[in-house]
Backbone as CSV, one residue per row, in Angstrom:
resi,resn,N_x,N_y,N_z,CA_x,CA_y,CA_z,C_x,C_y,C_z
1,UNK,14.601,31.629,1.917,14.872,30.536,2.845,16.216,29.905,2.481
2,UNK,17.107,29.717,3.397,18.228,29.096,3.254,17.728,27.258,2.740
3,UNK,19.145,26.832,2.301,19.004,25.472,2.116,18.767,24.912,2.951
4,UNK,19.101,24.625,4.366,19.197,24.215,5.856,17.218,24.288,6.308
5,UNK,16.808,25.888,5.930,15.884,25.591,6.415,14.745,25.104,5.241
6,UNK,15.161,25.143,4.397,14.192,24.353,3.198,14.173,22.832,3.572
7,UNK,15.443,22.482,3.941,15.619,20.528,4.204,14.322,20.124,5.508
8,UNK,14.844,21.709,6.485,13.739,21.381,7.597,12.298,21.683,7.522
9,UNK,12.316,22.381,6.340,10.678,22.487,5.978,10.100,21.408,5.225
10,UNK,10.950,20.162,4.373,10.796,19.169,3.588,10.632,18.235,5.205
11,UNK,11.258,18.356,5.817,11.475,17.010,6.899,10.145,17.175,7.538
12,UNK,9.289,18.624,7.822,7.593,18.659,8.545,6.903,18.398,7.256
13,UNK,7.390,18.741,6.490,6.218,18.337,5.380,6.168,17.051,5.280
14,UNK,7.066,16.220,5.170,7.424,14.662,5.112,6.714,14.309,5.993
15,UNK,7.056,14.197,7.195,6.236,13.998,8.572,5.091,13.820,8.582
16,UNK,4.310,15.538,8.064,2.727,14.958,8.062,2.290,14.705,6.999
17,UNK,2.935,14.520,5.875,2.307,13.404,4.840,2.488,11.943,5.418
18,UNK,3.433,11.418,6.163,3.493,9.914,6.899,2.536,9.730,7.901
19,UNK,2.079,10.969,8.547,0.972,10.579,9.583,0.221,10.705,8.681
20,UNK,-0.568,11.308,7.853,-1.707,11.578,7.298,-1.690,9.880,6.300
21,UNK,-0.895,9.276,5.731,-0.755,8.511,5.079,-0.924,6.940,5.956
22,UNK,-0.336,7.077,7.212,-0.902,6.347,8.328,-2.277,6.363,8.984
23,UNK,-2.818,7.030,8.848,-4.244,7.129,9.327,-4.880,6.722,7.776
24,UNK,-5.128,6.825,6.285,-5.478,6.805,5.474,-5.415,5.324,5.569
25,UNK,-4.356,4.668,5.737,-4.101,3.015,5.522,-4.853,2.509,6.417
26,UNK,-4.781,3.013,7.539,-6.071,2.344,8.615,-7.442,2.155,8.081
27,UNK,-7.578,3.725,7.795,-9.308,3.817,6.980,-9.513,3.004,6.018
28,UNK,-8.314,2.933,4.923,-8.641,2.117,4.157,-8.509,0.367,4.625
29,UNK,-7.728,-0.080,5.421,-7.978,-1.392,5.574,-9.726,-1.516,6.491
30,UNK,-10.003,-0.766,7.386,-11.298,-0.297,7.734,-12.688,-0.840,6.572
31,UNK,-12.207,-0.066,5.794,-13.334,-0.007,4.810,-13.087,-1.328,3.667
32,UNK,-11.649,-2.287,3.888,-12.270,-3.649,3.129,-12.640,-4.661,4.180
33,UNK,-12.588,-4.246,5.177,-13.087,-4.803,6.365,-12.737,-4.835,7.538
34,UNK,-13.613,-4.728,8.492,-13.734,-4.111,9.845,-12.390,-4.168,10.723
35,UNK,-12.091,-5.851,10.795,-10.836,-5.991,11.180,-9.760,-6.576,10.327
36,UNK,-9.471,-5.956,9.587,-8.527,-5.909,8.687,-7.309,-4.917,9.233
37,UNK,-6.438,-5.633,9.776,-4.666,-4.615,10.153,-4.539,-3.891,9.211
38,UNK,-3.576,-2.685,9.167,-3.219,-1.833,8.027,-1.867,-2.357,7.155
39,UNK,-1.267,-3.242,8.102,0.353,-4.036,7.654,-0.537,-4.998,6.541
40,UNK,-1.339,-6.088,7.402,-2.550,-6.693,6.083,-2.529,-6.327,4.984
41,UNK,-3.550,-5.106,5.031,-3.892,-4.130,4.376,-2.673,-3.989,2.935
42,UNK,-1.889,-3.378,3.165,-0.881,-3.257,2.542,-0.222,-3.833,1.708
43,UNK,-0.118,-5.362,2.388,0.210,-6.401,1.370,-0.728,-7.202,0.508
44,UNK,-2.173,-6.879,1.249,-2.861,-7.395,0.172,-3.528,-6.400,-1.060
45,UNK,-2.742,-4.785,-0.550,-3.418,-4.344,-1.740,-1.565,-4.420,-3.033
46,UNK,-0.862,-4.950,-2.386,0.549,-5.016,-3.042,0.412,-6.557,-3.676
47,UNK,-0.468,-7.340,-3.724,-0.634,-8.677,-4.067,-1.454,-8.554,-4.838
48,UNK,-2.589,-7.717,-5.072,-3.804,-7.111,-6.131,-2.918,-6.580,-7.002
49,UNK,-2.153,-5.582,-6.649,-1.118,-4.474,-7.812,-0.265,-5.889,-8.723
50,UNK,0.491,-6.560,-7.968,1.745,-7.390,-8.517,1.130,-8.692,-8.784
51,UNK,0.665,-9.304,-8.482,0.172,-10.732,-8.857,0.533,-11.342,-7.586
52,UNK,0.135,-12.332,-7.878,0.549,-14.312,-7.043,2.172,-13.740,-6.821
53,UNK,2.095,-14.256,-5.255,3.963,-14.268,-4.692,3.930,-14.824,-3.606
54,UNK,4.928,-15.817,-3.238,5.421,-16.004,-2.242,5.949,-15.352,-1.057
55,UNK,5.313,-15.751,0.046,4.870,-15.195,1.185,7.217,-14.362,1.510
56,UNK,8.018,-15.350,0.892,9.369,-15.054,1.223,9.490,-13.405,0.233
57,UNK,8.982,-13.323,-1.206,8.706,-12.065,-1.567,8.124,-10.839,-1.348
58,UNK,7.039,-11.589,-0.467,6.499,-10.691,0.685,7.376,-9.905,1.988
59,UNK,7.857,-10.899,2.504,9.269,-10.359,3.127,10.338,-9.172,2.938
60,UNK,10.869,-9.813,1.289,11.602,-8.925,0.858,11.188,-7.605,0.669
61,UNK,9.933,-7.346,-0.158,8.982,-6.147,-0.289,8.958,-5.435,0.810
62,UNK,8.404,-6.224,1.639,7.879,-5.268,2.843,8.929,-5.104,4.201
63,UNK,10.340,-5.641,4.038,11.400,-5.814,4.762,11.277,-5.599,5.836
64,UNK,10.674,-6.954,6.064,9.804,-7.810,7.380,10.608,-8.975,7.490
65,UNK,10.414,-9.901,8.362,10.877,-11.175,8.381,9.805,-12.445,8.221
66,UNK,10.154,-13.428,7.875,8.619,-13.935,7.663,8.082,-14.780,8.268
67,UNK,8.057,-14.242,9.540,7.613,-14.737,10.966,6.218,-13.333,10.921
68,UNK,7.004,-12.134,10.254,5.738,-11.578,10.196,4.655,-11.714,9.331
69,UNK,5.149,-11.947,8.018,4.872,-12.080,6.803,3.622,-13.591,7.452
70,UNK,4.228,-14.326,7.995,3.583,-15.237,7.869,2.035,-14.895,9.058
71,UNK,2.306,-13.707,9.992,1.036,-13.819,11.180,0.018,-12.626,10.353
72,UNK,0.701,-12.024,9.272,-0.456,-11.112,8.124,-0.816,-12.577,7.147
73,UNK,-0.378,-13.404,6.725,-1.134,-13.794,5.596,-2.225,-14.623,6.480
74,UNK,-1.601,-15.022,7.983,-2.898,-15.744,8.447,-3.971,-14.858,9.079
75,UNK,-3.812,-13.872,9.110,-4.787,-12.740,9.461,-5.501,-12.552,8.396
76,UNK,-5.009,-12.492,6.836,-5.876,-12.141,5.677,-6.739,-13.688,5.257
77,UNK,-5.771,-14.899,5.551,-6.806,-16.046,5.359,-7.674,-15.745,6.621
78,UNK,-7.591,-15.795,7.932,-8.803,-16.046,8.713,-10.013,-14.280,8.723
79,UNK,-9.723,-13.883,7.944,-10.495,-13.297,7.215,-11.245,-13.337,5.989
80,UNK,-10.760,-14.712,5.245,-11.128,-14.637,3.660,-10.980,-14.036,3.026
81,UNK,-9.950,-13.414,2.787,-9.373,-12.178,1.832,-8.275,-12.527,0.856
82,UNK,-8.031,-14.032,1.159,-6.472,-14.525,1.052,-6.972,-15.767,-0.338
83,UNK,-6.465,-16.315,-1.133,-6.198,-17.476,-1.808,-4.619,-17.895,-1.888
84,UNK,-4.991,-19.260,-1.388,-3.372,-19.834,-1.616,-3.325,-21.193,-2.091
85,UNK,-2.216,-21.068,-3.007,-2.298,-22.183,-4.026,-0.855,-22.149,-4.353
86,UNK,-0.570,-24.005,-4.717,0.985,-24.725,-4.730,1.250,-23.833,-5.986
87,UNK,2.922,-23.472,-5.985,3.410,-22.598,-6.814,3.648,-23.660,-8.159
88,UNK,3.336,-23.668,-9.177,3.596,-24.377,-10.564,5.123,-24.595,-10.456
89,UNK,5.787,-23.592,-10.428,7.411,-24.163,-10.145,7.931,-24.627,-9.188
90,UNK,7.334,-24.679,-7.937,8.218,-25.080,-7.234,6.528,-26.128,-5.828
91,UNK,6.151,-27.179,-5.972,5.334,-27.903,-5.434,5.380,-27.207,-3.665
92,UNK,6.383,-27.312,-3.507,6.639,-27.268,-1.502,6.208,-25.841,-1.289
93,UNK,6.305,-25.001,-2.561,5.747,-23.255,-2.077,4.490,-23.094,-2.315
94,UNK,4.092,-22.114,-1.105,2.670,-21.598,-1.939,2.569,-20.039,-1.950
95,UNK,1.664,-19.676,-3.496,1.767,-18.404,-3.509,0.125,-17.898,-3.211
96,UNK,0.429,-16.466,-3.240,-0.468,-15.994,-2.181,-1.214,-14.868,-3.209
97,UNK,-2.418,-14.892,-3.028,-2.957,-14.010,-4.313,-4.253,-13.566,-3.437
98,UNK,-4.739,-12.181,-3.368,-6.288,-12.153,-2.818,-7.419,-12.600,-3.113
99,UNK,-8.251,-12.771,-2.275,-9.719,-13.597,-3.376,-10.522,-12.445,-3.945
100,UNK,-11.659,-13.450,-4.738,-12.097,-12.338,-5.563,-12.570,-11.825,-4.949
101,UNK,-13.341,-11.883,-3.431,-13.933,-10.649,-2.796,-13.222,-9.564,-2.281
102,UNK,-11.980,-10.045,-1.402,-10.588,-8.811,-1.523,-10.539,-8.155,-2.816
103,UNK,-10.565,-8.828,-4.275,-10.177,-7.525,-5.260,-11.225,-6.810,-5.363
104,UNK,-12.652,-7.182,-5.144,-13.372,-6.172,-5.451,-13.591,-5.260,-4.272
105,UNK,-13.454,-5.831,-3.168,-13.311,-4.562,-1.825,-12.362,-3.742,-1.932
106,UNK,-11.219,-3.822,-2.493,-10.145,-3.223,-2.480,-10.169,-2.094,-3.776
107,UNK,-11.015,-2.781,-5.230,-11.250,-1.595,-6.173,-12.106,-0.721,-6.198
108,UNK,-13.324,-0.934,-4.821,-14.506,-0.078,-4.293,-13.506,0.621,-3.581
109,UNK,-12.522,1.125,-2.680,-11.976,1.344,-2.041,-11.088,2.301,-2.817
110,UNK,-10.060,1.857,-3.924,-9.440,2.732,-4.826,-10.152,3.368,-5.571
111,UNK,-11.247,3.226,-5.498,-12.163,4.047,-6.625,-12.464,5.484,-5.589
112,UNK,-13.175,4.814,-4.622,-13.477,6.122,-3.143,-12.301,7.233,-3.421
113,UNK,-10.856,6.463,-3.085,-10.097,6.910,-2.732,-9.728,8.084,-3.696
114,UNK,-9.575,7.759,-4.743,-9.384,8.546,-6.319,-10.273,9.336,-6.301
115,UNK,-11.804,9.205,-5.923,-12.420,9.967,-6.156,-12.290,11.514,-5.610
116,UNK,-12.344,10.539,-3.994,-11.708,12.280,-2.753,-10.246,12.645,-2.962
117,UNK,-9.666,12.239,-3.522,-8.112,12.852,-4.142,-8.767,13.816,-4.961
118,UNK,-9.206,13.482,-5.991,-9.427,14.594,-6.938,-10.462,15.386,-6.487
119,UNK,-11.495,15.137,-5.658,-12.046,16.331,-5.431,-11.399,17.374,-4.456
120,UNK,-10.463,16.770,-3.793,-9.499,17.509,-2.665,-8.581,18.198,-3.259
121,UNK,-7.946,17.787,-4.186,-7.061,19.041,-5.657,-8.057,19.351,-6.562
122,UNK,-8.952,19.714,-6.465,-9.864,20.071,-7.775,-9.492,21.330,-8.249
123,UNK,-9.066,22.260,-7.343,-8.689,23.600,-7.480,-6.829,23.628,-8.260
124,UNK,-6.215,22.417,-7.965,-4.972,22.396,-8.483,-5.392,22.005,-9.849
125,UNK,-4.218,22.971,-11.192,-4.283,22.631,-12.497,-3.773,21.375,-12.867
126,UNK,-3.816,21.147,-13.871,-3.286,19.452,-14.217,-1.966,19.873,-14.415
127,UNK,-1.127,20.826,-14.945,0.658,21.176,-14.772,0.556,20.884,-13.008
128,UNK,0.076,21.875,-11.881,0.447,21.453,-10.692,0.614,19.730,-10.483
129,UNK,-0.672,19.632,-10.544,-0.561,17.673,-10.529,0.710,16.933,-11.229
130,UNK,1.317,17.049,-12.455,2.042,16.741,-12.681,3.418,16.882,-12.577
131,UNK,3.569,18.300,-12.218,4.765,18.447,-11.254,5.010,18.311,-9.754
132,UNK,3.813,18.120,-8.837,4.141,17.009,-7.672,3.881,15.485,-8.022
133,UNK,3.748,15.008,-8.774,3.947,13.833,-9.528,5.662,13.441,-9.498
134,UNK,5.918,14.205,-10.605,7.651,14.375,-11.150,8.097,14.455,-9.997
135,UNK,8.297,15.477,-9.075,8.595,15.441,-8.261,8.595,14.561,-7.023
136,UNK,7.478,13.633,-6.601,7.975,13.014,-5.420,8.391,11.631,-6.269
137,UNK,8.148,11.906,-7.501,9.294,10.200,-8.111,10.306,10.579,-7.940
138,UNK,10.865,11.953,-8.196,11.980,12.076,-8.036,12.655,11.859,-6.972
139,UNK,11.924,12.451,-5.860,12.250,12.189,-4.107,12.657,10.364,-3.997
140,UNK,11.502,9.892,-3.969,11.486,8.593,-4.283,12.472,7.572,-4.534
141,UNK,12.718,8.425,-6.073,14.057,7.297,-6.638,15.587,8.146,-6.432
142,UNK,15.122,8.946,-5.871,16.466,9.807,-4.872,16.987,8.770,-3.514
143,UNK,15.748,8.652,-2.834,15.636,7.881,-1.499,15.902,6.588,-1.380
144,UNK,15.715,5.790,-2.860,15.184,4.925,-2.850,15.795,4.069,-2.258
């Protein structure tokens, strides 16, 4: 295969790992609750990973504006998924952290998820695993 058509075999492969990765985020906001958005979704499982942040860090992360930022965090409060509390440094901010029932829906959820990963490569060796590992960090912090 030429280089040309290797780039265009990376660009379908890319593709349907983004759809397949788009439908996965649905299921999974699905499964911490019914109507839970997948944009939601996203930031509140990026608020479980990173800690307490301001809804403007949210922004930056998710390079949104925070007109959006702000119609997901009120989607995750009028869901109860959300805790928000005055920032210690700065009184006028508030940061945004999930409640404890979001973290535990969300680690029933990563647990599922891990589980059907590995039974879906079960047949791949642990060298394979770790060299598409290496590899899409590499993509990654190529892209980044």
């Amino acid at each position: 295969m030429t280089r040309a058509e290797t780039v265009r075999a990376l660009e379908h492969e890319v593709g349907v790992l983004i759809r397949r990765v788009r439908r996965a985020i649905g299921e999974r906001a699905r499964s911490v609750h019914p109507d839970l958005q997948p944009m939601s979704y996203l930031m509140l499982a990026h608020l479980a990973e990173a800690g307490p942040q301001r809804s403007s860090a949210l922004a930056e992360t998710f390079g949104v504006d925070k007109a959006a930022v702000s119609r997901q965090v009120q989607h995750l409060a009028d869901l109860s998924l959300l805790d928000k509390r005055p920032d210690p440094d700065d009184g006028r901010a508030t940061l945004l952290s999930p409640s404890k029932d979001a973290c535990r829906r969300l680690s029933d959820v990563r647990q599922q998820r891990r589980r059907r990963l590995d039974e879906r490569l079960g047949d791949w060796s642990d060298a394979d695993l770790d060299d598409l590992v290496a590899a899409l960090g590499r993509y990654n912090r190529t892209l980044g």
